[in-house]
C-alpha positions in Angstrom: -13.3 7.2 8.8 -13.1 10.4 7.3 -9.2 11.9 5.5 -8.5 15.3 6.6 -5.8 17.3 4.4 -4.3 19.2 7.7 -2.1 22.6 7.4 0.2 23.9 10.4 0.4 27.0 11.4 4.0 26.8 9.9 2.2 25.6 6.2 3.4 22.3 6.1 0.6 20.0 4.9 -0.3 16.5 5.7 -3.2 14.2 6.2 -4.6 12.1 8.7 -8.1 10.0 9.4 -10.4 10.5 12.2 -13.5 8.8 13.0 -15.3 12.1 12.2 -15.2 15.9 12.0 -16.2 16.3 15.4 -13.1 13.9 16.5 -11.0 15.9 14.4 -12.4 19.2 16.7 -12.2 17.5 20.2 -8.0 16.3 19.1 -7.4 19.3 18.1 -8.8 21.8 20.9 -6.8 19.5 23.4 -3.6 19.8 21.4 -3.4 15.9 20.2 -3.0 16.7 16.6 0.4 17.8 15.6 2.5 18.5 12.2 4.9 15.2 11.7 7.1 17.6 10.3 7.6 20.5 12.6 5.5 19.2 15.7 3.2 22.4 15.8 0.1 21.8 17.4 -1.4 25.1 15.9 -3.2 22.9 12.6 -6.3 23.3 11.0 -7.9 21.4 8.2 -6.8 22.3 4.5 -9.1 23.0 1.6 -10.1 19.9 0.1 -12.2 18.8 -3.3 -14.5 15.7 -2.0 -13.3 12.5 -3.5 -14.7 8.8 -4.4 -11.8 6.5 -3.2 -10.4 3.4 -4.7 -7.2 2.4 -4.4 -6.0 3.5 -7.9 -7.7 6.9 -7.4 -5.6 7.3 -4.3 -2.4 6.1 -5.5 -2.9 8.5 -8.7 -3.8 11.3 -6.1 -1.2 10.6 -3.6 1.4 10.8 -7.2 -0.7 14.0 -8.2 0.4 15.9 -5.0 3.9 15.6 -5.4 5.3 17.8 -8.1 8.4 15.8 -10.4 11.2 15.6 -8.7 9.6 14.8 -4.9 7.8 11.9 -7.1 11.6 11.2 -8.1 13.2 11.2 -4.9 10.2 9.1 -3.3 10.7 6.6 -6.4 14.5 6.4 -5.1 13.6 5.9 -2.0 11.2 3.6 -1.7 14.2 1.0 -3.8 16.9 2.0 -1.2 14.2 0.8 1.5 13.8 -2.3 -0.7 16.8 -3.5 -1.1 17.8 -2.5 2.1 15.2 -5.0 3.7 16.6 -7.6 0.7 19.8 -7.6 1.9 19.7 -7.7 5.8 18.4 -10.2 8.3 15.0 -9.6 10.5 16.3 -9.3 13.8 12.8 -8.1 15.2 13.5 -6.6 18.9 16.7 -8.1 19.2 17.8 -5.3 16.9 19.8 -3.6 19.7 21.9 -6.5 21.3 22.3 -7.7 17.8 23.9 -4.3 16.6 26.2 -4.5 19.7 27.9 -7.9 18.8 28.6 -7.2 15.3 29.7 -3.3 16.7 32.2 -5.3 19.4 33.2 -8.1 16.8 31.2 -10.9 19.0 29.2 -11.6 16.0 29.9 -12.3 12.3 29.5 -8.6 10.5 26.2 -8.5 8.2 23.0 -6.6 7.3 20.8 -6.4 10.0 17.1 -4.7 10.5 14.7 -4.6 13.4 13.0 -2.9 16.3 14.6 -0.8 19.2 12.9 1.7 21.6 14.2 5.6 22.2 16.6 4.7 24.8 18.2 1.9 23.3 18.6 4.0 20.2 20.5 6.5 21.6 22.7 4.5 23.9 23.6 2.7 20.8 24.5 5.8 19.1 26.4 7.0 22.7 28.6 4.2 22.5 29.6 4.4 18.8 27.5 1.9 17.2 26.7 2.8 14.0 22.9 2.8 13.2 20.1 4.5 10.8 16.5 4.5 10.7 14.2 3.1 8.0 11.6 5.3 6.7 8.2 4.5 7.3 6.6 4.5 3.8 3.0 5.5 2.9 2.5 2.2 1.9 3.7 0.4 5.3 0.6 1.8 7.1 -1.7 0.5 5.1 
């Protein structure tokens, strides 16, 4: 697998793995590879020193890359997500009917975390239920 540092034609940066450069090539000439920030499929690969990887290096460059205060604001972050997950029940994909009986008083009101597809999001959000998404952290994909 190879890590490609990835630009968009709107400079947002980013990274991603493919199997190899020519993968990278064939995604990108059929418009697969888009900016997680902007969705612009007009991305091409950054300049980038070559590295020897271990997992210290990484996290010390993944740290390096972000100046002070984005380190800062990813720091607070990644304890809101923490206690967040602390303090709520797994309800797995049960998350939406779940939400709905504590929203209509059918069920005792608590902390609760799980899974729920597009359309069940936003038909709890139509009908008032008051939900938010957890980030997904760099770490959680590894």
């Amino acid at each position: 697998m190879i890590r490609f540092n990835l630009i968009c034609d709107e400079q947002h940066t980013f990274e991603a793995w493919f199997s190899s450069n020519g993968d990278f090539e064939k995604q990108s000439a059929q418009k697969l590879v888009s900016c997680p920030q902007c969705g612009s499929t007009g991305v091409e690969k950054a300049l980038m020193a070559p590295t020897v990887s271990t997992s210290r290096k990484q996290e010390a460059s993944t740290r390096l890359a972000m100046n002070t205060a984005q380190q800062a604001a990813m720091d607070q972050l990644r304890s809101a997500v923490k206690i967040i997950r602390e303090n709520s029940e797994d309800v797995g994909a049960r998350f939406p009917e779940e939400a709905r009986k504590i929203h209509y008083g059918e069920s005792e009101e608590r902390g609760i975390i799980g899974q729920a597809k597009p359309d069940e999001v936003k038909a709890l959000v139509d009908e008032g239920v008051g939900i938010a998404a957890l980030p997904d952290l760099p770490e959680d994909k590894n």
